[in-house]
N, C-alpha and C positions, 0 to 999 in steps of 0.2 A: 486418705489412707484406708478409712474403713471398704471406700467403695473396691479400692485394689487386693483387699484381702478377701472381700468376694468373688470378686473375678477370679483371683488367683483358685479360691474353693470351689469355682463353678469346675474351670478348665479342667482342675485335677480330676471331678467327678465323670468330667464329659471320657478323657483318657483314661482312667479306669475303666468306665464301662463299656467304652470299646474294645480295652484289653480282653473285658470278660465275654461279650458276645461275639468278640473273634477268635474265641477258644477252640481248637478242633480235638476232635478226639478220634489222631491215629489208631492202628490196631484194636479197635472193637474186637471183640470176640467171634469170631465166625461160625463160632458152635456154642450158642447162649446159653447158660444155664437154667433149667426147670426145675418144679418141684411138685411132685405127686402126693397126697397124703389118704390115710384112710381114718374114718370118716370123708368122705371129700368135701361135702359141703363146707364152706366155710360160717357157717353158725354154728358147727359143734367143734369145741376146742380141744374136747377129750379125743384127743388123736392116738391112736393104737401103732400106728408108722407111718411112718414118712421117709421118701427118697429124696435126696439132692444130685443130680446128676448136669453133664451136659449133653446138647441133644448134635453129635453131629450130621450131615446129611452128604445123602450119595452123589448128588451132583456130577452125576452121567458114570458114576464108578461103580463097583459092585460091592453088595454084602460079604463078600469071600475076601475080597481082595482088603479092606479094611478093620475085620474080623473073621483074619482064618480060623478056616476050622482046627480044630485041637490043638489051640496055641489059648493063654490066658488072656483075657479081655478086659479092660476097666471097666467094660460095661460103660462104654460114653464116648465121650471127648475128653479134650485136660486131665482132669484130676483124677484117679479111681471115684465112682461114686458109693457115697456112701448114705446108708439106710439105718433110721434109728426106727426102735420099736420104743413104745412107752410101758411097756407093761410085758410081763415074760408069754412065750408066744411057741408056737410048735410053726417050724417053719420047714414046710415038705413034711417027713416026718422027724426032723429036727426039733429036741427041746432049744430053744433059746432066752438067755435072761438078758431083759430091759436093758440097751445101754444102745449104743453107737457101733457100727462096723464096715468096716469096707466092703463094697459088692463087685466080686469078680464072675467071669463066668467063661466059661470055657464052650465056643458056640462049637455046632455038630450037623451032621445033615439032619440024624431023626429024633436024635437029644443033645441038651443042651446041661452039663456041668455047673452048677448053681454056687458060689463059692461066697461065705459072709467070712470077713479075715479082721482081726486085730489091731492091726497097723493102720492108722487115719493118715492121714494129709498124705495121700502119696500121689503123685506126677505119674500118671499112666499106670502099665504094669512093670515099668519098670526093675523095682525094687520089691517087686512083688515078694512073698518068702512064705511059702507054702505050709511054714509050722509054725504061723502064726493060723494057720485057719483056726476057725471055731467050729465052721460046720461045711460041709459038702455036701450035694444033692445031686439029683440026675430026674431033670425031668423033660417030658415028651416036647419037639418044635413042631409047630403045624403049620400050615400057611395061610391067608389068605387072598378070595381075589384084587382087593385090591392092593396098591402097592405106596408105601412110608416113603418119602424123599427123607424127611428127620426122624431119627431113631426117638423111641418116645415109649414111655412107660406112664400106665393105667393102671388104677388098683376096680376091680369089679367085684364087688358082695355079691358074696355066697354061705349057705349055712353054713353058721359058727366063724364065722372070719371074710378072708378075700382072695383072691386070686392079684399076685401083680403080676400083670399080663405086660410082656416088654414084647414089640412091635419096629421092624425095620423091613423094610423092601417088603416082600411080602409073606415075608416069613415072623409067625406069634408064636412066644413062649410063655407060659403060663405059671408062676410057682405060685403053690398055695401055703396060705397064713390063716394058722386055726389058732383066735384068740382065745 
């Protein structure tokens, strides 16, 4: 009897963990989420902002066609991203206080509409709602030579704060954060 209720605990174990290594995991996300912070190095924890976004890529499509111009943008994939600051911050020349916000943005050919909005969790721009903004900005797009398959955002130190520098095809936008 004892030797049968081993056997029976082997089997079970053997089927379970076949269940579990023949797991698949349909629908990955095809636009993965990142996350940019300033400070960047991860040995300093006192972080002044951080982005969470997702990175979609052009895969043979264009910057225009996926982020027209002067229509509202999630600034991503899926979600709206969103941008917390730790500490109140002048953002462009926006004051902003410490908290959590949506990041929209309105792309352009020679500028780019900068938008931090109210409303978190939101699916695209959807439900976007413009009087929840907090703040608007308008700052210069420039290019570079080379060229983003995955849209991707950079934070780069500069006197008194950073630039997040957002990067697609081969077009950079730069907003500045003076902490």
């Amino acid at each position: 009897m004892k030797k049968l209720c081993s056997f029976a605990i082997l089997i079970l174990a053997i089927v379970f963990t076949i269940e579990v290594s023949a797991q698949k995991f349909d629908g990955l996300d095809k636009s993965p989420m990142d996350m940019a912070a300033f400070p960047s190095s991860y040995r300093v924890s006192d972080k002044a902002v951080r982005i969470i976004y997702s990175r979609p890529q052009l895969k043979g499509r264009s910057l225009s066609e996926l982020a027209p111009a002067g229509k509202v943008w999630r600034t991503g994939a899926n979600e709206a991203a969103e941008i917390t600051f730790y500490k109140d911050v002048t953002f462009g020349d926006k004051a902003i206080s410490a908290g959590t916000y949506a990041l929209f943005t309105i792309p352009g050919k020679d500028q780019w509409t900068v938008v931090l909005n109210s409303n978190l969790n939101q699916w695209g721009a959807y439900s976007y709602d413009e009087s929840a903004d907090v703040a608007r900005i308008t700052v210069s797009a420039g290019s570079d030579s080379s060229s983003l398959d995955a849209f991707s955002i950079a934070f780069k130190e500069v006197d008194n704060g950073a630039h997040m520098v957002m990067g697609w095809d081969k077009t950079r936008v730069a907003v500045p954060i003076t902490l």
